[in-house]
C-alpha atoms as one frame of an Amber mdcrd trajectory, in Angstrom:
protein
  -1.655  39.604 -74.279   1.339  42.045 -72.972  -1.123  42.648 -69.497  -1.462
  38.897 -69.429   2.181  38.671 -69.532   3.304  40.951 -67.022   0.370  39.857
 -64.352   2.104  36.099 -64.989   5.809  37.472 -64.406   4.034  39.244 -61.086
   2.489  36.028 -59.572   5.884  34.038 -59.678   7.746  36.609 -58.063   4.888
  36.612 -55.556   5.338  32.890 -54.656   9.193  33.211 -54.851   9.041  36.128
 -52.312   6.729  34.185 -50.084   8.800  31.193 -50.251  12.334  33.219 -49.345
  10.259  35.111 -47.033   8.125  32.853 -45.608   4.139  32.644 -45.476   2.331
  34.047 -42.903   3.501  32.590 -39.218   6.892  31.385 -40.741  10.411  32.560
 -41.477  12.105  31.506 -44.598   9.654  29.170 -45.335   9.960  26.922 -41.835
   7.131  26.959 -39.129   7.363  29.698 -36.489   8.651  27.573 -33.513   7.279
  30.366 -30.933   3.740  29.392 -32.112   1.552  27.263 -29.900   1.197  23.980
 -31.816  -2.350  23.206 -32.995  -4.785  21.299 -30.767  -5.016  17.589 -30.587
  -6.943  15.240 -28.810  -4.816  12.945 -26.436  -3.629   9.483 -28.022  -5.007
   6.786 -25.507  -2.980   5.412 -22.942  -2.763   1.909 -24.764  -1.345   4.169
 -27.994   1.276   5.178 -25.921   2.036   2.485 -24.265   2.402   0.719 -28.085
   5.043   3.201 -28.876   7.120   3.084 -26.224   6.868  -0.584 -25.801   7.635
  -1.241 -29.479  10.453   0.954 -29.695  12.301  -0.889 -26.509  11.529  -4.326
 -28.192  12.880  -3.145 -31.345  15.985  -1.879 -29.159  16.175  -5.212 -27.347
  15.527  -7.347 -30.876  18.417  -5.420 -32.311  20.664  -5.869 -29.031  19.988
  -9.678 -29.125  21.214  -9.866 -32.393  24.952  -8.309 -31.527  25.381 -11.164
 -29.038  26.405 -13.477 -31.963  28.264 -11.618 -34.020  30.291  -8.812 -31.749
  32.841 -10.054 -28.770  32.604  -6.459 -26.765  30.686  -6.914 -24.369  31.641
  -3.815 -23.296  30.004  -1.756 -25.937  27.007  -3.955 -26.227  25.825  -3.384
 -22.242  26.392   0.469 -23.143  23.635  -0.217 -25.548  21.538  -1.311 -22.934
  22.511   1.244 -20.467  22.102   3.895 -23.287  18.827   3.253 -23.346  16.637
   5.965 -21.479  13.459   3.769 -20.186  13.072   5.784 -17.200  11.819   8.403
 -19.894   8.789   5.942 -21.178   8.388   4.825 -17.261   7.525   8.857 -16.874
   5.198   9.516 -19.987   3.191   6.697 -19.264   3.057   7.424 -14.888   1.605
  10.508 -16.343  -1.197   8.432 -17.894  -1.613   5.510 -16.493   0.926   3.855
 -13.738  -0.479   0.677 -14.241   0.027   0.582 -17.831   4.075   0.672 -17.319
   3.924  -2.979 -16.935   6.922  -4.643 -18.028   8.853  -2.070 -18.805   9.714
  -1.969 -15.010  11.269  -5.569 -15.765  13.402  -3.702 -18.506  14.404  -1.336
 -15.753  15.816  -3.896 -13.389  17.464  -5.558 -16.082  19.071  -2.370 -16.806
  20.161  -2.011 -13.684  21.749  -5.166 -12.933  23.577  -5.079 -15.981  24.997
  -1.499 -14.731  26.189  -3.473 -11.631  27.787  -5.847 -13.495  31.911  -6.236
 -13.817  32.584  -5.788 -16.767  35.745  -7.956 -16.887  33.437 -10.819 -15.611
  31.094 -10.388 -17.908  33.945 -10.320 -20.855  35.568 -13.542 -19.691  33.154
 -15.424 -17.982  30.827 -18.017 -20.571  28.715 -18.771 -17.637  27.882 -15.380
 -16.809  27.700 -14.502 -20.950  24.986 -17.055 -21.235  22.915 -15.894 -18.436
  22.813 -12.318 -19.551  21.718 -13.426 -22.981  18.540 -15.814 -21.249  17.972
 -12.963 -19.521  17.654 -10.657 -22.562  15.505 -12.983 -24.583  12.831 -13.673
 -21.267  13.047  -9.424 -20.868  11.901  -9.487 -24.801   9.198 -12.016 -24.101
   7.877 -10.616 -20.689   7.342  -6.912 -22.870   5.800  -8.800 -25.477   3.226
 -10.346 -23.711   2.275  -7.988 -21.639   1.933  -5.689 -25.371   0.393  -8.472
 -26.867  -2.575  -8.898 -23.229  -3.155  -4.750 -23.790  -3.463  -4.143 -27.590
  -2.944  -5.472 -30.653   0.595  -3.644 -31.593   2.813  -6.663 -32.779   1.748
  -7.086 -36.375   4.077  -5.205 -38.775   7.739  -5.427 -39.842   7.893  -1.983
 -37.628   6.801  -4.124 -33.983   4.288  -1.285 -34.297   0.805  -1.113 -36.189
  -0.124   1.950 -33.909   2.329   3.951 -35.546  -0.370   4.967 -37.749  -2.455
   5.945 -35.012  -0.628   9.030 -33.979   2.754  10.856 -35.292   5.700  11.651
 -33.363   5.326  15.482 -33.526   2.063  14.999 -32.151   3.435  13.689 -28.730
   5.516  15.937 -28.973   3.019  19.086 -29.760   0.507  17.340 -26.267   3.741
  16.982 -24.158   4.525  20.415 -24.872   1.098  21.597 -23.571   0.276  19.504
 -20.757   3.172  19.184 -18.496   3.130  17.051 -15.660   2.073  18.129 -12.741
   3.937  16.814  -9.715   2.482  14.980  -6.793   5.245  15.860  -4.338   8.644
  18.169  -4.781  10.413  14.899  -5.746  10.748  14.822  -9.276   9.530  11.143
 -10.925  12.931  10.880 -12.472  14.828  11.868  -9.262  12.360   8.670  -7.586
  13.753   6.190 -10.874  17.200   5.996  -8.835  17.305   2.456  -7.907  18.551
   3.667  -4.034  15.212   5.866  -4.141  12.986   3.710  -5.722  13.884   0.577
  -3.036  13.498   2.934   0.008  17.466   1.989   1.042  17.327   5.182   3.859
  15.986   2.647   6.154  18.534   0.787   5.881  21.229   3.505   5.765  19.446
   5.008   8.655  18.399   2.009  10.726  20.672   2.564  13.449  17.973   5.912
  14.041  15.062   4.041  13.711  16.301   1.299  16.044  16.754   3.902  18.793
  13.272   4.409  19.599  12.957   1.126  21.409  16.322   0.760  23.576  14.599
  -1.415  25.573  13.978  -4.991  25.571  14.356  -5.658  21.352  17.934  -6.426
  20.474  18.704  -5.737  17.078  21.089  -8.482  16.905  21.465  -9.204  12.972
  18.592  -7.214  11.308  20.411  -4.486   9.804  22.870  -7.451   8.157  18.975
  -9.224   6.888  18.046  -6.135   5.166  21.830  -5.645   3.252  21.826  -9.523
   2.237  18.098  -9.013   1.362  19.241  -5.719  -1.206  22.438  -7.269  -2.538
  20.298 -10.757  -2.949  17.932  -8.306  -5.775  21.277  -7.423  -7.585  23.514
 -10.742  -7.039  21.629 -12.277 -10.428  18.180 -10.824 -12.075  15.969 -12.855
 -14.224  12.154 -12.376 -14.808  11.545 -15.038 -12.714   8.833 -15.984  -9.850
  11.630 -16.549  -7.681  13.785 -13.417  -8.535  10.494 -11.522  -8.034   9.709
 -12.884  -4.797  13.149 -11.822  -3.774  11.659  -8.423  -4.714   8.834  -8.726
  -2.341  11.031 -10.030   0.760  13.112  -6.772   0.586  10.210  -4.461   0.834
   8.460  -6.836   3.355  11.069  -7.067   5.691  11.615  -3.269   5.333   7.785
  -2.977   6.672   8.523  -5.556   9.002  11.155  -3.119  10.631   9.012   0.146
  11.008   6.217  -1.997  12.225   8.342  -3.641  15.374   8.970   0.027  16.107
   5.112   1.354  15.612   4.003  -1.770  17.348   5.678  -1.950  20.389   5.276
   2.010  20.917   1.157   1.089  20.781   1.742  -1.748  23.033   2.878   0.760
  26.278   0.038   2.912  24.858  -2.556   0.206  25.078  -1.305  -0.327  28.216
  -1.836   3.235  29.842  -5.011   3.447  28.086  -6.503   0.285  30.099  -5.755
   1.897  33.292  -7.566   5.577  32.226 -10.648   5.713  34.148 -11.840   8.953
  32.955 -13.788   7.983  29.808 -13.653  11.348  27.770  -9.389  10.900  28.390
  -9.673   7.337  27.570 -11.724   8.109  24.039  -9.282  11.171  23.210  -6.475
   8.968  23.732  -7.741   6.348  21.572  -8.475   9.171  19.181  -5.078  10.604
  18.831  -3.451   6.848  18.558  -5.950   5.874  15.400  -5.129   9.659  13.621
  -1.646   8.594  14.133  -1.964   5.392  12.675  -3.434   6.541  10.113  -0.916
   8.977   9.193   1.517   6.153   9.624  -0.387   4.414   6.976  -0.585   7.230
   4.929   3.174   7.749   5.189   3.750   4.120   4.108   0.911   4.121   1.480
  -0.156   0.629   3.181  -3.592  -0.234   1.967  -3.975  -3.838   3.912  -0.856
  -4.602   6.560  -2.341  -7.569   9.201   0.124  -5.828  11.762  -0.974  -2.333
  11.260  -4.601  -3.828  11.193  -4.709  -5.741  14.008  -3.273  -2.282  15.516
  -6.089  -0.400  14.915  -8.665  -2.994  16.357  -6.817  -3.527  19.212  -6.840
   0.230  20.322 -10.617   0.614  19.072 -11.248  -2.430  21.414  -9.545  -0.595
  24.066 -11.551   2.563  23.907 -14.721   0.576  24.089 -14.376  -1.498  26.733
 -14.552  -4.300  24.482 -10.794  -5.296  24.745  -8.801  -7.870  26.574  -5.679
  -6.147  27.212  -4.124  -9.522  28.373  -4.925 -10.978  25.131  -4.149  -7.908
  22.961  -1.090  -7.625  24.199  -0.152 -11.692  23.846  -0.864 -10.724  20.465
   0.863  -7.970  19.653   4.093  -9.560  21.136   3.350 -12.394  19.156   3.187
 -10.796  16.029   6.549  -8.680  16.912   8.151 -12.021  17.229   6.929 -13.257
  14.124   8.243 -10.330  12.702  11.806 -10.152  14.446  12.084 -14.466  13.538
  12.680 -13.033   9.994  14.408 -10.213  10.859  16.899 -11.345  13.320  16.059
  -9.712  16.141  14.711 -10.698  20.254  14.824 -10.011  23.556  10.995  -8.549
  23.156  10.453  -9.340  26.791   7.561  -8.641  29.504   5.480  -5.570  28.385
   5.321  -3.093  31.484   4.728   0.456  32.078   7.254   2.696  33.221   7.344
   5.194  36.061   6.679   8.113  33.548   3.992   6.088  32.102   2.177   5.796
  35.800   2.590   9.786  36.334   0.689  10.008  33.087  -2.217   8.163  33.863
  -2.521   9.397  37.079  -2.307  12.645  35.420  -5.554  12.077  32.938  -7.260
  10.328  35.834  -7.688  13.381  37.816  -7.160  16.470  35.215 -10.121  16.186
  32.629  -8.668  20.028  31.177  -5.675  17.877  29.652  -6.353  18.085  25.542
  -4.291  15.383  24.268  -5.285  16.489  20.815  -3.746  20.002  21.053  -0.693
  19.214  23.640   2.014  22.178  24.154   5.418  21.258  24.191   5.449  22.163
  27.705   2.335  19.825  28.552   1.640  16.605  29.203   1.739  14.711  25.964
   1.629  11.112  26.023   2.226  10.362  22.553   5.147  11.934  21.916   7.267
   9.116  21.240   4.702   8.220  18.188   4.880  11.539  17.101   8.571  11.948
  17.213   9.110   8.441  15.621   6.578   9.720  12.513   8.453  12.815  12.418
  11.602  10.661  11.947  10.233   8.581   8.863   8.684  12.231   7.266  12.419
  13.791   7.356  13.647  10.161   5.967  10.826  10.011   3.207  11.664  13.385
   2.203  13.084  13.131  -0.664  11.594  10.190  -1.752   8.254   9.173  -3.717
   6.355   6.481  -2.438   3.795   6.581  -4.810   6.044   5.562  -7.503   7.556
   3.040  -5.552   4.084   1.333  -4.806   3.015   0.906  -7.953   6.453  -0.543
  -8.794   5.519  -3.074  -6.139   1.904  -3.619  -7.655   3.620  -4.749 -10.712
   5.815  -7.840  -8.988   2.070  -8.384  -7.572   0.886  -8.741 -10.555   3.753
 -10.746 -11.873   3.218 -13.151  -8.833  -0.232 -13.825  -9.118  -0.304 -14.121
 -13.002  -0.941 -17.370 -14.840   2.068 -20.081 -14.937   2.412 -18.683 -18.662
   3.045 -15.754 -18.617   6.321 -15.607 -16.414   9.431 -17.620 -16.313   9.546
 -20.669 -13.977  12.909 -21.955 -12.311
């Protein structure tokens, strides 16, 4: 009975020395923080999506509630701006981009409340009543677009899914699977609004409008594309309208580099008319379609009618099959379809230039000119393409157009969605 006794007394102080001591892989009893966490399958991408969704509604929900009862404003758009969506934007770019949805309409709404006076907003009804329609249609448009991916809206929590997967295990996959960037930008350097809507074109159009001193006069464009940004800010809503606003922006900004691209191909499509060497003629055509391409590229442009038409025209050139009169009656028209929007004329007669004769005359009787491997010191056509590309890859540098695009895909989406599912003015 004694043994019994003691081997009883022993055990305890066992357990209380591995408690103060900690098991195996701990330290006083907590888990060893150094250890890799334990392996677990990836939650889907509409799991995530639930959580991150769900916790901005319930942010939102709770927000909406203040209006009524609390008179500063002030600390009630801090909420708002407290809020760190470009964080879910990230973990779910990582996954999906698609699947960030609506929560880009959260970031705009964000944003625009940022921009807002604050004085205005604290003494202004008008203006107090518009941000609270604004924060009720932001609710709705995240809950339908939840409610059209999963079924996450059923418990007091705005969250069934919370079942599905616990918060230290996103935390134990994020830990192990970092994202892997596309580019040197970082996606949360490309969340700044001024990144995200491209604005170095505008700050820099004064550059890009030197590459065709001649003939297009720039007379109000660069005042079209700062109306066309403040319009974005001036009042946000998730609207059809307000995201068509959206749209113009970035389609007039295309608009601009594709005056400039275009009328550099139109001389080019000139010169390449009058090559009668046929090997010079197909290596010309050559370099202008890789160019284009990288243009496209550049841009991320998957179906532009300009850039488009570009690309048949020259391919119609190099076969023999084009009718430069024509083509180029089309080109200018579509500059000047461009430029009615944009504020600019003066596109003129299309003619060569003296340099531009010395150059053909140059590939008519030298067939040992490589146009695809030009020198510096060599006869090099293209060079105005080239240097007007190299412009846009110093502009673009610190920018990520990949994130940008599939911002735009989402006020696509919003714009060809059913009547229901988006606010009407």
């Amino acid at each position: 009975m004694k043994n019994i006794t003691i081997l009883f007394i022993a055990a305890i102080i066992m357990e209380i020395s591995l408690v103060t001591q900690g098991r195996p892989g701990q330290v006083g009893g907590q888990p060893n923080v150094d250890q890799d966490p334990p392996a677990y399958p990836p939650p889907s991408v509409s799991v995530v999506k639930c959580r991150h969704f769900s916790k901005v509604i319930k942010h939102m929900k709770a927000t909406a509630a203040a209006f009524n009862e609390v008179k500063n404003w002030s600390s009630l758009k801090a909420e708002i701006r407290g809020y760190n969506v470009n964080e879910s934007i990230i973990s779910l770019y990582k996954r999906d981009p698609n699947s960030i949805g609506s929560l880009w309409d959260f970031y705009l709404y964000k944003i625009w409340l940022e921009r807002e006076n604050i004085h205005r907003l604290e003494t202004d009804t008008s203006k107090q009543t518009k941000v609270k329609t604004t924060h009720g249609n932001v609710i709705r448009s995240l809950e339908n677009d939840l409610l059209r991916t999963s079924a996450c809206l059923n418990d007091n929590n705005n969250c069934s899914c919370g079942k599905c997967i616990k918060p230290a295990i996103i935390k134990s996959i994020v830990n192990r699977n970092r994202f892997t960037l596309y580019s040197h930008v970082k996606i949360i350097d490309a969340l700044e609004p001024t990144t995200l809507f491209v604005r170095i074109l505008s700050i820099q159009d004064t550059r890009l409008m030197s590459f065709l001193n001649d003939n297009i006069k720039w007379t109000g464009t660069s005042q079209v594309l700062e109306k066309s940004w403040l319009g974005i800010w001036s009042e946000f809503d998730v609207t059809v309208d307000h995201y068509k606003k959206i749209k113009s922006y970035f389609t007039l900004h295309n608009h601009f580099l594709n005056i400039i691209i275009t009328k550099l191909y139109c001389r080019h499509l000139l010169c390449m008319e009058k090559i009668s060497d046929e090997t010079q003629k197909l290596s010309y055509a050559t370099q202008l379609t890789t160019l284009l391409d990288d243009y496209k590229h550049m841009l991320i442009i998957q179906d532009d009618p300009n850039v488009n038409y570009l690309s048949k025209a020259v391919e119609e050139m190099a076969t023999k099959n084009g009718d430069i009169i024509k083509t180029t009656s089309q080109l200018k028209t579509n500059i000047e379809s461009m430029c009615s929007v944009l504020e600019c004329s003066g596109i003129g007669h299309i003619t060569l230039t003296k340099y531009d004769n010395e150059i053909i005359n140059a590939l008519n009787t030298n067939k040992k000119i490589d146009l695809a491997n030009s020198q510096s010191d060599e006869i090099d056509p293209l060079q105005n393409v080239k240097d007007f590309l190299d412009l846009l890859q110093d502009l673009f540098n610190g920018l990520r157009l990949d994130v940008t695009r599939t911002f735009l895909s989402h006020i696509d989406h919003m714009l060809s969605a059913p009547d229901e599912q988006i606010m009407q003015n």
